[in-house]
C-alpha positions as CSV (number, residue, x, y, z in Angstrom):
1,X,-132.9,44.8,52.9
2,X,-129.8,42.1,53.4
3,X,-129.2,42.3,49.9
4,X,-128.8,46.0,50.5
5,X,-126.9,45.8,53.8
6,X,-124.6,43.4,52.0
7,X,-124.0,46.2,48.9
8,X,-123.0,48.8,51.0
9,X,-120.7,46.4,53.2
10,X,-119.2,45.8,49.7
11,X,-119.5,42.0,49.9
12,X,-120.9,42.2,46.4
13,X,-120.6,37.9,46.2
14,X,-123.1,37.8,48.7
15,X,-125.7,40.9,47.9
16,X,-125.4,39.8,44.0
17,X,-127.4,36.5,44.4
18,X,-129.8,38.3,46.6
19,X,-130.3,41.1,44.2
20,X,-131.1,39.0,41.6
21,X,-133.8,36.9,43.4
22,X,-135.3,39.6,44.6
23,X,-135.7,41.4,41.4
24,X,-136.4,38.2,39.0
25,X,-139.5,38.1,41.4
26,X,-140.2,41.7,41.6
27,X,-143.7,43.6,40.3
28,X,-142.2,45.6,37.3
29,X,-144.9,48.1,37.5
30,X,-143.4,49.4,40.9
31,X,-141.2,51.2,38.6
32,X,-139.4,53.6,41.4
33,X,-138.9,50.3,43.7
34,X,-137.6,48.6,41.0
35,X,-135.5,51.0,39.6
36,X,-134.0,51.7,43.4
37,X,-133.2,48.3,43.6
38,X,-131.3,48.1,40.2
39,X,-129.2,51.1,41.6
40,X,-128.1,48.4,44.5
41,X,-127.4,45.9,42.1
42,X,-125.2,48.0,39.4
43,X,-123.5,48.9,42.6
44,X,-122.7,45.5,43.5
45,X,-121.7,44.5,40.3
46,X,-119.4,47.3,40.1
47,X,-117.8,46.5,43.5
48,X,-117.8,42.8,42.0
49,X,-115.7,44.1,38.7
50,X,-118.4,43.5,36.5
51,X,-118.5,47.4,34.9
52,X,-119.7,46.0,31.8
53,X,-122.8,44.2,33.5
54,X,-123.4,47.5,36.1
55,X,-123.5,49.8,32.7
56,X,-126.5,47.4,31.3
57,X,-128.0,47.7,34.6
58,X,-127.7,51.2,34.8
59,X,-129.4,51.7,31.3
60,X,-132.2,50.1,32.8
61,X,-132.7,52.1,35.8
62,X,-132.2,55.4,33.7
63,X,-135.4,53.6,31.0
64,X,-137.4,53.2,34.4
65,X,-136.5,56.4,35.6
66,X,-137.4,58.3,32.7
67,X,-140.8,59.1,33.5
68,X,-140.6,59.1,37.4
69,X,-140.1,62.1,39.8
70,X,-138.0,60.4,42.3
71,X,-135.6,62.7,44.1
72,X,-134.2,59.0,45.6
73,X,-134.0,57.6,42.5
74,X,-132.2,60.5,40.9
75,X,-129.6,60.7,43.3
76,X,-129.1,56.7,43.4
77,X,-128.3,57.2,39.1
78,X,-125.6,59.7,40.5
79,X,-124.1,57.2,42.9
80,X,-123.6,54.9,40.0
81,X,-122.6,57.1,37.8
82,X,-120.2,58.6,40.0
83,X,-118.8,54.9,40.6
84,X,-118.5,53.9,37.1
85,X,-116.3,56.5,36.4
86,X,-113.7,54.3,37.5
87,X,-114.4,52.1,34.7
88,X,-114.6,55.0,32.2
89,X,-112.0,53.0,30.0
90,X,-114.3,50.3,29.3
91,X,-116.6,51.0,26.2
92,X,-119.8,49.9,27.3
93,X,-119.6,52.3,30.5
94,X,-117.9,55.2,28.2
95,X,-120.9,54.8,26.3
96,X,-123.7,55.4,28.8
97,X,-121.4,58.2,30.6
98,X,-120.7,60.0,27.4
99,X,-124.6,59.2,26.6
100,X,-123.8,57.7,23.5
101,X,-125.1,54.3,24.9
């Protein structure tokens, strides 16, 4: 929850670290959790100037969300997608926003 706190304060050199932790430890076969969590971290990482980092992230949460039927999980892909757009001049985000990733 702090790491989350921290992402939407925008302090992404503090919820980073946490992120990470929490997800290097995390059950992968809590695929919603997991992929919820990712969200918070491409978010970050985004907020951190890392767009090329946050577009390999997001990749992941849209692989985990594939098969899911997660209102919450949808609409976190669409916050990130929606803040990537900033980047949209960088290839690897161009890529998964164009869906040519």
């Amino acid at each position: 929850m702090e790491s989350r706190v921290y992402t939407e304060l925008r302090r992404p050199l503090r919820a980073v670290p946490l992120l990470r932790d929490v997800l290097g430890r995390y059950d992968p076969t809590h695929a919603r959790e997991l992929a919820l969590y990712l969200s918070w971290l491409a978010v970050a990482l985004i907020d951190a100037n890392e767009p090329e980092e946050a577009a390999v992230t997001a990749e992941r949460i849209i692989a985990l969300s594939a098969d899911l039927a997660s209102d919450r999980t949808a609409e976190r892909i669409k916050v990130v997608f929606s803040r990537l757009a900033d980047f949209r001049d960088v290839p690897e985000v161009r890529g998964l926003l164009d869906g040519t990733a």
